[in-house]
C-alpha positions as CSV (number, residue, x, y, z in Angstrom):
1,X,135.0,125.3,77.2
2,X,138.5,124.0,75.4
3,X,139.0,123.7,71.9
4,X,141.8,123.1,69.7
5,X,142.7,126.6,68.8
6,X,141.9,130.3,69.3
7,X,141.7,132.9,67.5
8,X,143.2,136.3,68.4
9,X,141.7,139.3,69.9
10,X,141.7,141.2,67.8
11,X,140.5,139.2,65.4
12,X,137.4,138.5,67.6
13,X,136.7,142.1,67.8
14,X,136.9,142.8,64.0
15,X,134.2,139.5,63.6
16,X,131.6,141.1,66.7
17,X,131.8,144.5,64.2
18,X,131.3,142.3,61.0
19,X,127.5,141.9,62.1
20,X,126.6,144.8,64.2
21,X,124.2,145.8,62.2
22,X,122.6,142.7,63.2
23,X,122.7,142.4,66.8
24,X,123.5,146.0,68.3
25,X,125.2,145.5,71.5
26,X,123.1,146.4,74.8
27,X,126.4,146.3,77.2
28,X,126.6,149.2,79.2
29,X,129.6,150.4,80.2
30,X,130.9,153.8,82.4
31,X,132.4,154.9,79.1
32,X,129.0,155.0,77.0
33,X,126.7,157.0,79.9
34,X,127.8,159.3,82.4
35,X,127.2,157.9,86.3
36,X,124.5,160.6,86.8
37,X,122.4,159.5,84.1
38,X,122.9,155.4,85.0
39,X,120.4,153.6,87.1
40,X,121.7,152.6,90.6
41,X,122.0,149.1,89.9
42,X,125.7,147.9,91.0
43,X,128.0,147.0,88.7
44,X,130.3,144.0,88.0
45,X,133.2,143.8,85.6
46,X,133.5,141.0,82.9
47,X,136.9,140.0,81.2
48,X,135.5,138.9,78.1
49,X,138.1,138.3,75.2
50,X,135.7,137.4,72.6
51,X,134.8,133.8,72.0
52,X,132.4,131.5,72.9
53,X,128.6,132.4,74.2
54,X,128.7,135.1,76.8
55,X,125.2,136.2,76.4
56,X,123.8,134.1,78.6
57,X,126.1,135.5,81.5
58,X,125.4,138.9,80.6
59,X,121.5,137.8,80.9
60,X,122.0,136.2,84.1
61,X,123.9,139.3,85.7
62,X,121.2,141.2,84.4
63,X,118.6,139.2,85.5
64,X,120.3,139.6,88.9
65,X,120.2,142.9,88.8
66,X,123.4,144.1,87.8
67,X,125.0,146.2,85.4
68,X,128.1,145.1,83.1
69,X,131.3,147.0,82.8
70,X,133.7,145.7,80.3
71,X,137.7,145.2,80.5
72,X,139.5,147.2,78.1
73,X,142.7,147.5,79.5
74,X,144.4,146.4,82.7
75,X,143.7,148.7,84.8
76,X,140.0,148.0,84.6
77,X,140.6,144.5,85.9
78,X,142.8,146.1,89.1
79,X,139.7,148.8,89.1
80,X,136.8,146.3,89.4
81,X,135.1,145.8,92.2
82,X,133.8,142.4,91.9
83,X,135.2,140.2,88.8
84,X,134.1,137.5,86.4
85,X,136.3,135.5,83.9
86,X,134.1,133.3,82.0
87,X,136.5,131.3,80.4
88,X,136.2,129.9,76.2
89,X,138.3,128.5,73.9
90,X,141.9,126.8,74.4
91,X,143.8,126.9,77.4
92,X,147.6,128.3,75.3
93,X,145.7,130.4,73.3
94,X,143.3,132.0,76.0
95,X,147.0,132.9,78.0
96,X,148.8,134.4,74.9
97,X,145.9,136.6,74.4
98,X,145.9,137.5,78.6
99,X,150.5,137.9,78.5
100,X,150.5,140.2,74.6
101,X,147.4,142.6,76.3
102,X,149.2,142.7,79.9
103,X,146.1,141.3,81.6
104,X,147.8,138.2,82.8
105,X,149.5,140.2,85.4
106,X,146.7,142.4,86.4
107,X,144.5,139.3,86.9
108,X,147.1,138.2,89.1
109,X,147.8,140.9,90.9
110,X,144.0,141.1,91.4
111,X,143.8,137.9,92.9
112,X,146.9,137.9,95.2
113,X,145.2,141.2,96.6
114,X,142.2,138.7,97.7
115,X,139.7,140.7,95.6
116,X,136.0,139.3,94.5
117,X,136.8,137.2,91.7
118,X,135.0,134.4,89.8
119,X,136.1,132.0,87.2
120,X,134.1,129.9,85.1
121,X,135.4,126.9,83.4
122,X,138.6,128.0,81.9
123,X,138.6,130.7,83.9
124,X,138.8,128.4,86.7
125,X,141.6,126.2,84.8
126,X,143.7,129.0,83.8
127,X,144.5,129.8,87.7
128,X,147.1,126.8,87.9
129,X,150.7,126.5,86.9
130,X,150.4,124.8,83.6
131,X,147.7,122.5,81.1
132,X,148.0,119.4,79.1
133,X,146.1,120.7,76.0
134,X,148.2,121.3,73.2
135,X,151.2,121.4,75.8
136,X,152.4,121.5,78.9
137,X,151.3,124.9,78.4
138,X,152.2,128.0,81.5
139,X,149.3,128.7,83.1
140,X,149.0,132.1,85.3
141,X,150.4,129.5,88.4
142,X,148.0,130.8,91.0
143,X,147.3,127.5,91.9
144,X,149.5,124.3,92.7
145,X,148.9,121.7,90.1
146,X,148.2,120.8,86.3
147,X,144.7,120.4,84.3
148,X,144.5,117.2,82.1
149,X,142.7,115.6,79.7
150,X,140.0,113.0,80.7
151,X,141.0,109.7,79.8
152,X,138.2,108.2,77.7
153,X,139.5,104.6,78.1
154,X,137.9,103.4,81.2
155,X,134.6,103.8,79.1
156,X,133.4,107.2,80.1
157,X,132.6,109.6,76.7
158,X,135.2,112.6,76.2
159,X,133.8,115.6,76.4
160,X,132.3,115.1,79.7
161,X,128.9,116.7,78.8
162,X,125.9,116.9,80.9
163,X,124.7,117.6,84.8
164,X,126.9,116.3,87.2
165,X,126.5,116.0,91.2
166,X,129.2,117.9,93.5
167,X,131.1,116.7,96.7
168,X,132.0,119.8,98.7
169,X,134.9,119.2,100.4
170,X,134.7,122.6,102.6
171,X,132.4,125.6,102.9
172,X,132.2,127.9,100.7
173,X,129.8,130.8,100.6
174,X,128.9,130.8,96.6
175,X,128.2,127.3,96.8
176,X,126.0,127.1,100.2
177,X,122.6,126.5,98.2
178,X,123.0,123.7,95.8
179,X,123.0,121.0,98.6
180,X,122.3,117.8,96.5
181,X,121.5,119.0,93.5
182,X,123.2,118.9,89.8
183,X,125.4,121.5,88.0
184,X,126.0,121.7,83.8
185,X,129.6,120.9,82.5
186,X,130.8,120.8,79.2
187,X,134.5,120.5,78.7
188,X,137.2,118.1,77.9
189,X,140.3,118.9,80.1
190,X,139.8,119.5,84.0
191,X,142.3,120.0,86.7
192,X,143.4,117.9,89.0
193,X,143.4,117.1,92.7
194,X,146.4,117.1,94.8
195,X,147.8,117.5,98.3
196,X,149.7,120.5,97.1
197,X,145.9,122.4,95.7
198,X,144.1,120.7,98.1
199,X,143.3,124.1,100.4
200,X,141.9,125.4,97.4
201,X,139.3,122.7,96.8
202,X,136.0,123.7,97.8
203,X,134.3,120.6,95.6
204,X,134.9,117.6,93.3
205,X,133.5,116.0,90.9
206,X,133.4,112.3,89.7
207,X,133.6,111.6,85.7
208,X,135.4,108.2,86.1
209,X,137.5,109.7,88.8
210,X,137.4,112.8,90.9
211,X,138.6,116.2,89.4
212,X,138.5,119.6,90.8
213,X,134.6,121.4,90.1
214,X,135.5,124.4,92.8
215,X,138.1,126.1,94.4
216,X,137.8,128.9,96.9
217,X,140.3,131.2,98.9
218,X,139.3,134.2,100.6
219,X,137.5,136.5,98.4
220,X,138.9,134.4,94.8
221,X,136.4,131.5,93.7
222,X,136.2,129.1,90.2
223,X,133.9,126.6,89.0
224,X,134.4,124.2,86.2
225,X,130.5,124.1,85.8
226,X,128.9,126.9,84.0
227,X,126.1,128.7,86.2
228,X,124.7,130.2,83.8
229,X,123.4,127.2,82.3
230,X,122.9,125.4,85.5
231,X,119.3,126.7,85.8
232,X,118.0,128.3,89.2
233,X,120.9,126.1,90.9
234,X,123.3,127.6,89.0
235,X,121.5,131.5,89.5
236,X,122.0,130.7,92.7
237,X,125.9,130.6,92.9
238,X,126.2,134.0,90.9
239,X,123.4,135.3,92.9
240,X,125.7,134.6,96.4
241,X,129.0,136.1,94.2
242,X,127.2,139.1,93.7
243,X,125.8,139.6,96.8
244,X,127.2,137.9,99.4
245,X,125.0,138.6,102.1
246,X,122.0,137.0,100.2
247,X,119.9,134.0,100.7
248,X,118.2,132.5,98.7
249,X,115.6,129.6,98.8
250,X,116.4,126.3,98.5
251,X,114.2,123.5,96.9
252,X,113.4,120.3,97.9
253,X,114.7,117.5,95.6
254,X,113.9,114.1,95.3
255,X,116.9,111.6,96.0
256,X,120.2,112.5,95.6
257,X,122.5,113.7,93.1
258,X,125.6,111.2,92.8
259,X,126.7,111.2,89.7
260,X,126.3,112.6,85.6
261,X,122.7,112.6,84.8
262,X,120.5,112.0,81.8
263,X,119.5,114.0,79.9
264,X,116.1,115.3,78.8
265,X,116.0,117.3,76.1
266,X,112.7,119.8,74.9
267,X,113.3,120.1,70.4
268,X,111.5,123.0,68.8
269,X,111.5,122.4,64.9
270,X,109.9,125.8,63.9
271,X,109.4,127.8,60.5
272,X,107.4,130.4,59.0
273,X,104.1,129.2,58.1
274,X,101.6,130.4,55.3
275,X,100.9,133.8,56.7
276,X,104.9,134.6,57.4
277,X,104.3,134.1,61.2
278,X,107.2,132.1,62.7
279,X,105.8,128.8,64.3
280,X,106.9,125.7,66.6
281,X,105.6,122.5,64.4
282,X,105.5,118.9,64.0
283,X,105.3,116.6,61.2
284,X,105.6,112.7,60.8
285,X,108.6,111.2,59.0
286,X,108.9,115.4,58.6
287,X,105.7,116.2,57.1
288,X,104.7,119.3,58.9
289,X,101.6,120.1,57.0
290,X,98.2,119.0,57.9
291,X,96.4,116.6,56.2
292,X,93.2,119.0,55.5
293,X,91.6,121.0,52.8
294,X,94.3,124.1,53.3
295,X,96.7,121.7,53.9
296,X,98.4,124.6,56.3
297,X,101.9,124.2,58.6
298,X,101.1,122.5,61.9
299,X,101.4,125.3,64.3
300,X,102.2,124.4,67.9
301,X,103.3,127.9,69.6
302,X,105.6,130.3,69.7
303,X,109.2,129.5,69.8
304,X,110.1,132.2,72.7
305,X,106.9,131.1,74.8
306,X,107.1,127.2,74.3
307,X,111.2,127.4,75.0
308,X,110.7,129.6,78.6
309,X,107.8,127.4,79.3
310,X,110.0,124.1,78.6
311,X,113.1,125.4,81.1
312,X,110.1,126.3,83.5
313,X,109.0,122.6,83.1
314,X,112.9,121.1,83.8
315,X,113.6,120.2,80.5
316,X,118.1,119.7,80.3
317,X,118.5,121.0,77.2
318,X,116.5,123.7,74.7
319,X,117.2,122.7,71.0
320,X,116.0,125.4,68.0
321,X,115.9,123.9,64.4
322,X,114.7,126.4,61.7
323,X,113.7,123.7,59.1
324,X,113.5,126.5,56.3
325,X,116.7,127.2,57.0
326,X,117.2,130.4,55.4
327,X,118.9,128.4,52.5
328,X,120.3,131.1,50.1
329,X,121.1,133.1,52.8
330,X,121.5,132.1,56.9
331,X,122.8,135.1,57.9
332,X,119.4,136.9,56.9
333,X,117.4,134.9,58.9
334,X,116.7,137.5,61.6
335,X,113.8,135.8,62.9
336,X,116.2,132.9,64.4
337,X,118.6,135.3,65.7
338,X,115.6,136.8,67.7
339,X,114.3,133.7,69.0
340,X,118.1,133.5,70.5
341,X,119.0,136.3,71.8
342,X,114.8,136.7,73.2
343,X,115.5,133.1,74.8
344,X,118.8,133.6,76.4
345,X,116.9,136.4,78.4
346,X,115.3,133.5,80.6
347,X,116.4,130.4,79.5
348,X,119.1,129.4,81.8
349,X,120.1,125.9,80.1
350,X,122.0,125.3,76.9
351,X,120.7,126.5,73.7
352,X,121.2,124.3,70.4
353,X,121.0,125.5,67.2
354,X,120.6,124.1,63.8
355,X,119.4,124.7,60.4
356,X,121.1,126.4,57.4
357,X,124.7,127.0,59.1
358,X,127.8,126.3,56.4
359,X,129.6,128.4,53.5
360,X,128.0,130.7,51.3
361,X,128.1,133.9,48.7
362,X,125.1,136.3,48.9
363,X,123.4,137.5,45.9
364,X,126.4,140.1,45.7
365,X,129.1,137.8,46.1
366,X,130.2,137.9,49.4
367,X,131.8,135.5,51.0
368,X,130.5,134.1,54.1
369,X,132.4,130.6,56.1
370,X,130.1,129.3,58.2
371,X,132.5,130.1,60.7
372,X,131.2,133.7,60.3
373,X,127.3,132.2,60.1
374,X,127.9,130.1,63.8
375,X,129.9,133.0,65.5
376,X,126.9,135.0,65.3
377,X,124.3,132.2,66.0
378,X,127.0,132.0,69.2
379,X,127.0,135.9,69.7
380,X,123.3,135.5,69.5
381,X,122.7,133.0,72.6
382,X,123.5,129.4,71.2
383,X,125.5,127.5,73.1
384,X,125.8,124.5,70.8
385,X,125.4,124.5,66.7
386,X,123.9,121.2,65.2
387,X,124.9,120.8,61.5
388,X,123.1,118.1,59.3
389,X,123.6,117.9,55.3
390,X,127.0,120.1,55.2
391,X,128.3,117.8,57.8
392,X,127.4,114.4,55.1
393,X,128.9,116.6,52.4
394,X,132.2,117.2,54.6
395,X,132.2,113.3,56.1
396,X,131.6,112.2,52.4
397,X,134.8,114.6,51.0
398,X,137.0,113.6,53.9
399,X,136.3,109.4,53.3
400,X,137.3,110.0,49.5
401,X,140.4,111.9,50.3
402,X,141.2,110.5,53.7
403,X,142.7,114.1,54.0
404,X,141.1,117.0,56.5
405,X,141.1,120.0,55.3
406,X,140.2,122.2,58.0
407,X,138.2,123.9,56.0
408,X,135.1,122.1,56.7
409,X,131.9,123.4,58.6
410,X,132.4,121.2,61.7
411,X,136.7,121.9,61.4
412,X,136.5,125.7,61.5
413,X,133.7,125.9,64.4
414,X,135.2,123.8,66.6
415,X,138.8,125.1,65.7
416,X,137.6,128.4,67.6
417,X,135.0,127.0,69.8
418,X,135.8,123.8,70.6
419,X,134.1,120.5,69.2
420,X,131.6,120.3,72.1
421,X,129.3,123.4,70.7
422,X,129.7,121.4,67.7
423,X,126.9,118.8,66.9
424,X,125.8,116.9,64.4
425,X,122.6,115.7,63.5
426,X,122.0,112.4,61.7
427,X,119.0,111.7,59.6
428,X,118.9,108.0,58.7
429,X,116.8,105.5,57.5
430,X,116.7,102.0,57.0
431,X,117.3,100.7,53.8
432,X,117.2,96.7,53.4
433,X,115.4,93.4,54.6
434,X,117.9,91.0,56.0
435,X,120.7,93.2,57.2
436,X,119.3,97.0,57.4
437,X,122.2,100.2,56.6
438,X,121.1,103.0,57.8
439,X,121.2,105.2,55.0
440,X,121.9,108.7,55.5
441,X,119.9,111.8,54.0
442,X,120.2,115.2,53.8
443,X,118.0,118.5,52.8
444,X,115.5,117.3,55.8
445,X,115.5,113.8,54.4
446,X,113.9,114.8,51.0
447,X,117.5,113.1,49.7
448,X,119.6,109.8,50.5
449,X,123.1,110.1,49.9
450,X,125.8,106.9,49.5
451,X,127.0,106.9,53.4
452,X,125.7,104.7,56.0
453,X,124.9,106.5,59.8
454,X,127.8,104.3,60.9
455,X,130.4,105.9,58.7
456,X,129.0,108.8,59.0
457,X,129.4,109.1,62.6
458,X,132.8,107.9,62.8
459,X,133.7,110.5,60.0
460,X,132.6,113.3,62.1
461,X,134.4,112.3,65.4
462,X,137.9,112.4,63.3
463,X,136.7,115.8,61.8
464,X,136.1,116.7,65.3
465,X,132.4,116.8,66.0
466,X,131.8,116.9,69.7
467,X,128.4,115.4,70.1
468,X,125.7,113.5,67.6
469,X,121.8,114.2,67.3
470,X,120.3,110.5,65.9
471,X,117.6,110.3,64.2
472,X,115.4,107.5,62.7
473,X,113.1,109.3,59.6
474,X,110.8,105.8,60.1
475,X,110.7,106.1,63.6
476,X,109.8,110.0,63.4
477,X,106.5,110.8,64.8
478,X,105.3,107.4,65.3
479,X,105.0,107.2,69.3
480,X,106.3,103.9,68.9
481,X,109.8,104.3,70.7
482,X,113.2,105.2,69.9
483,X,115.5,103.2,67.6
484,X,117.6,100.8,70.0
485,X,119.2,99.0,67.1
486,X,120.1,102.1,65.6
487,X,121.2,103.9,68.6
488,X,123.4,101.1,69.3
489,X,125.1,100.7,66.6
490,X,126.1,104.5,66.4
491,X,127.0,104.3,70.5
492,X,129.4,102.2,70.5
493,X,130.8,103.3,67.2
494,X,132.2,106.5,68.9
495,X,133.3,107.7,72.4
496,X,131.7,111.8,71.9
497,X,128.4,111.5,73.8
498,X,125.2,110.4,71.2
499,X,121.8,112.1,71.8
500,X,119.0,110.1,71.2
501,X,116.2,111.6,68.8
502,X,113.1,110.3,66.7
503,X,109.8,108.2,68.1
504,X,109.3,108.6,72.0
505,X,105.0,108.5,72.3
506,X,105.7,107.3,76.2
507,X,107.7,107.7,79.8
508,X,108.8,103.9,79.1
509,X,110.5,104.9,76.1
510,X,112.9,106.8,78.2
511,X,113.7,104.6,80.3
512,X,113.9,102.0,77.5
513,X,116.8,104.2,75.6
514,X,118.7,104.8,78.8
515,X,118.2,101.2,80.0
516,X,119.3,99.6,76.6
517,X,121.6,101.8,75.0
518,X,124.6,104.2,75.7
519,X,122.5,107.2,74.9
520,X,124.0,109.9,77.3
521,X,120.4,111.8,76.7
522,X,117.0,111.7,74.7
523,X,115.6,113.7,72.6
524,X,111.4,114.5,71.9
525,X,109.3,117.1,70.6
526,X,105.6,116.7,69.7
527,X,104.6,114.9,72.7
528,X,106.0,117.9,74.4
529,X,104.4,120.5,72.3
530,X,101.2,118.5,72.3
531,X,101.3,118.2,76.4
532,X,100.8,114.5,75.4
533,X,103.8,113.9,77.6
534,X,105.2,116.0,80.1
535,X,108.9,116.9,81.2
536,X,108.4,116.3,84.5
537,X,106.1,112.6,84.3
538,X,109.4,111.7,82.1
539,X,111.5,112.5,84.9
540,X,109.4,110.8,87.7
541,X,109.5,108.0,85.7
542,X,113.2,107.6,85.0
543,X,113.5,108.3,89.1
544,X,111.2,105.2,89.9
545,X,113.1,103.1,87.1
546,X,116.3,104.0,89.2
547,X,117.9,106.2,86.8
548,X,119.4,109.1,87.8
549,X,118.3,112.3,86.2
550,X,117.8,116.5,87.2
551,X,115.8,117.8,89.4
């Protein structure tokens, strides 16, 4: 993942310690246990430099049955015996971090030695001479050739989010199960195929054009795609870098994967209910009691449970919205932290987040930016953090003024993360007979606010949102289909991709959003939790109707 900046270091590690108490780190390193007293797994090495989510790659090695050795210093990467590089953050600001700690020419040295080595996303990008973003910027110049932005004019939305289909354009051994079959990509910048990187390319991909999604040489491999997201295809290629002598099984799959696909997407809106147990729930227009005696919260499951059951069922995307919020104080809401870092275990798609993440000051006056909040949602197992009313309040500031801060919720995340684990959810309704605005809300719809959806949107673009959750309050619940006006009107307002959210009751309302609209995915939750639907009858449908979707 790319984003504008990145911060240091050093002042990653000081923000990991700022929460420890927390989430106490399980890594396990040779420094913290003796080899005698350390189970015989094998071990891999990770060069993390502290952004981004890496929990879900420590969980997948894990899962795979290795152990996780840390870098430190450069003579751990020239130590390790097999090496992974997952990549965050900006491409300048990820190699000033790699020359001021000396790694840069370790990792090189490494590499011309032929010695196992994967990198993921910008660990991938970082391997060629020199990068667009924020530049020309050096790159380690392993590689012939230059990584670019993608060029959002020919129609295509920038970031290029979603599961995409790979061409392999030559063998290569970490890549020998996915056959036709789709991989998870989330960035903005990819690099570029020539005749002078060509011997490197071990598969493309097509986003508009063709860009470089593999490269393999020897013992070194990178993928722009993040495996760890890419479900049991995406197991698979860490599974054959770790040991290379494995096989695995490979699925059937019905018709082939061509091209970026759409997106369905399993929403778990879940609080604590009367008795303080944490519950998945449902309400109409956002009315999650029942309409009895007791008038109790609608319980539908367990978070944990229902979130491993829907990546069992093949839903794209997980999203997690705590709709108490934790309002006076986020960063006390260890119940949500849990539900990440217990779904990150075995949930190998993207995670989304939302609910309560901006500024605040505890009941002692600390200061907390919701910089601080996110990183730990991130550290947690989120992949992507959805922000709703603070986003209206910064998109209603930034109109007035015409002047961005930085400061913002959606300014500072992104600034570190990059805007594509930034999204924002919009919670409109109509208001009017003859020509209907879409009038914003915030606080879960319980308040309008002056700002139309469409302003709303194009406010958070410029203040560098990197995708938008649409909702329709009136549609909410109702089984009645999605919003097309609405959905339309916010689509072609912006060119970040648009998820869309609020009154699916039926497979043909899919197909209807996908068909009708720009939507790049779509969006349900109590026909899920209710079994009234399932993932998979969505799916077959959207494959009969012609549109192409995972497997």
């Amino acid at each position: 993942m790319e984003g504008v900046a990145f911060a240091s270091f050093t002042s990653f590690a000081t923000k990991s310690l700022l929460f420890s108490s927390l989430s106490p780190s399980s890594i396990i390193t040779r420094s913290q246990k003796s080899r005698k007293n350390i189970s015989p797994k094998p071990f891999v090495t990770l060069l993390d430099y502290g952004a981004g989510n890496v929990r879900s790659l420590r969980n997948a090695i894990r899962y795979l049955g290795f152990k996780i050795e840390d870098v430190r210093t450069p003579k751990d990467i020239l130590n390790a015996g097999r090496l992974i590089f997952p990549g965050v953050g900006a491409f300048a600001s990820a190699m000033d971090v790699l020359v001021k700690t000396g790694m840069d020419e370790a990792l090189c040295t490494y590499i011309r030695n032929d010695r196992p080595f994967l990198g993921i996303c910008l660990g991938l990008q970082l391997l060629f001479e020199y990068s667009e973003e924020n530049g020309p910027v050096k790159g380690l110049g392993l590689i012939p050739g230059v990584v670019g932005r993608f060029n959002s004019s020919n129609g295509f939305r920038v970031h290029h989010i979603g599961w995409n289909a790979l061409q392999i354009a030559k063998d290569s051994e970490i890549l020998d199960e996915i056959g036709d079959r789709h991989d998870y990509f989330v960035h903005s910048y990819r690099a570029i195929p020539s005749d002078d990187n060509k011997e490197w390319v071990s598969s493309t991909c097509n986003y508009g054009y063709d860009f470089i999604a593999s490269i393999r040489r020897g013992n070194v491999h990178g993928v722009q795609f993040h495996p760890e997201k890419s479900g049991d295809v995406g197991l698979s290629v860490l599974r054959r870098f770790l040991h290379p002598n494995s096989r695995g099984t490979k699925r059937p799959t019905q018709g082939k994967a061509s091209k970026l696909a759409k997106r369905v997407i399993a929403c778990l809106d879940f609080r604590t209910n009367d008795k303080g147990d944490l519950v998945v729930t449902k309400g109409d227009q956002y009315d999650v009691r029942e309409q009895t005696k007791e008038n109790e919260v609608r319980n539908l499951g367990k978070p944990v449970e229902l979130s491993g059951q829907y990546y069992k069922d093949g839903a794209d995307e997980v999203s997690f919205l705590n709709i108490t919020g934790f309002r006076d104080f986020p960063l006390g809401d260890l119940p949500m932290l849990q539900v990440l870092r217990h779904a990150s275990q075995n949930v190998f798609v993207p995670l989304t987040v939302g609910g309560g993440i901006r500024d605040f000051t505890d009941a002692n006056g600390r200061y907390y930016s919701s910089l601080e909040v996110a990183s730990e949602y991130f550290r947690s197992g989120a992949d992507k953090i959805s922000i709703g009313t603070d986003a209206v309040y910064a998109a209603e500031e930034y109109l007035k003024t015409k002047v961005k801060t930085g400061k913002s919720s959606l300014e500072q995340i992104s600034r570190v993360y990059g805007n594509q684990a930034v999204v924002v959810s919009i919670d409109p309704r109509p208001n009017g007979e003859v020509y209907a605005w879409y009038q914003c809300t915030v606080n879960g719809g319980r308040e309008g606010r002056p700002i139309g959806a469409y302003e709303l949107a194009k406010a958070v673009e410029e203040l560098r949102a990197g995708e938008i959750l649409l909702n329709c309050i009136d549609c909410d619940g109702q089984g009645k289909g999605f919003d097309i006006d609405l959905i339309n009107l916010i689509s072609d307002a912006v060119s970040i991709p648009v998820i869309a959210s609020s009154g699916a009751g039926a497979v043909k309302h899919f197909s209807e959003v996908f068909t009708k609209t720009n939507a790049s995915a779509a969006l349900a939750a109590g026909i899920f939790h209710r079994k009234e639907v399932p993932i998979q009858s969505v799916k077959g449908h959207l494959l009969k109707e012609g549109i192409e979707v995972r497997i």
